[in-house]
N, C-alpha and C positions, 0 to 999 in steps of 0.2 A: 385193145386188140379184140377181133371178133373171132368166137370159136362157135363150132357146129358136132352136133353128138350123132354122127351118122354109123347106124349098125353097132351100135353102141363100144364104138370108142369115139373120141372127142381130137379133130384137127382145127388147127390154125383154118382160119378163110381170109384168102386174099384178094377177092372180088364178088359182089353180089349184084346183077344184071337180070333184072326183070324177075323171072319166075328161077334163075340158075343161078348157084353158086359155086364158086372154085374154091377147094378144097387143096391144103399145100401137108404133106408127108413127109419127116426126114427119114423115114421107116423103109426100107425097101423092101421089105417082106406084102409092103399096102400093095406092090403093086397084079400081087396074086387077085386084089380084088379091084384091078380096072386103073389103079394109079399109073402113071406114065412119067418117064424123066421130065424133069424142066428141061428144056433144053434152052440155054443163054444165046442171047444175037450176040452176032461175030465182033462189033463193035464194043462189048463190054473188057474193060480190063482186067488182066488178070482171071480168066475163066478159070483157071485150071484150081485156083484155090476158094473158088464160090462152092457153099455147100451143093451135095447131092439133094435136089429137092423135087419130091413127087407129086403131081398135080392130078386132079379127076373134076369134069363139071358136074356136078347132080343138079336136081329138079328140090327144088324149098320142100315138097312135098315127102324128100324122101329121107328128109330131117326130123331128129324124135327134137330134136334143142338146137334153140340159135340165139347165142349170147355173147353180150362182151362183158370184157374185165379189165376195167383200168387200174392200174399201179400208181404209186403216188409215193414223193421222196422229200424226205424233208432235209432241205439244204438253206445253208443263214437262216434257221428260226421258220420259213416259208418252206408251205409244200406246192413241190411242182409235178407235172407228172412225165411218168417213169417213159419214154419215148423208144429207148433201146439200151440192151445190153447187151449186143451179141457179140462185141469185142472180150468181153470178157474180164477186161481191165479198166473200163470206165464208161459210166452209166452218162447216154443221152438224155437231160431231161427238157422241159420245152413247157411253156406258158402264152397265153393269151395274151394276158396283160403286158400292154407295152410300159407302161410304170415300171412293173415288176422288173420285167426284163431287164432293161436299160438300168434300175439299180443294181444290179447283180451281174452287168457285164455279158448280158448274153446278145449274140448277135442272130441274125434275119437269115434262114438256111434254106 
């Protein structure tokens, strides 16, 4: 996951384009400085229970820090890395290795 230290507190980035980066909030208090609701297309399911989540584009320039931090889980003896947890009750993880994979029963998503 890539994060950005802007006005020093630190968001999630969910896209980085040229010189601009999107910047995601679950804070609704961000939106005092310029965040804006995500608003979901009409075609996703289930909207009404997708997080509240706040978006702003800024300019790279207006980043003190931009960095990622990957997670890493160690399942059968193998670490893989950590892909999502945002259910709550059981961690997405996800590898390269089609070896790996395929020993461990994971399939192609």
């Amino acid at each position: 996951m890539i994060y950005a230290n802007y006005k020093g507190k630190v968001y999630k980035v969910s896209e980085i384009s040229g010189q601009q980066v999107r910047l995601v909030s679950e804070d609704k208090n961000d939106t005092t400085n310029g965040f804006k609701l995500k608003e979901y297309p009409d075609y996703y399911l289930n909207k009404d229970i997708l997080p509240n989540l706040y978006v702003k584009e800024v300019s790279l320039s207006n980043l003190s820090e931009l960095f990622e931090i990957k997670a890493f889980v160690r399942y059968q003896c193998e670490n893989f890395e950590l892909i999502s947890n945002s259910d709550k009750q059981y961690l997405l993880i996800g590898t390269s290795d089609s070896k790996l994979a395929k020993k461990n029963g994971f399939y192609k998503n």
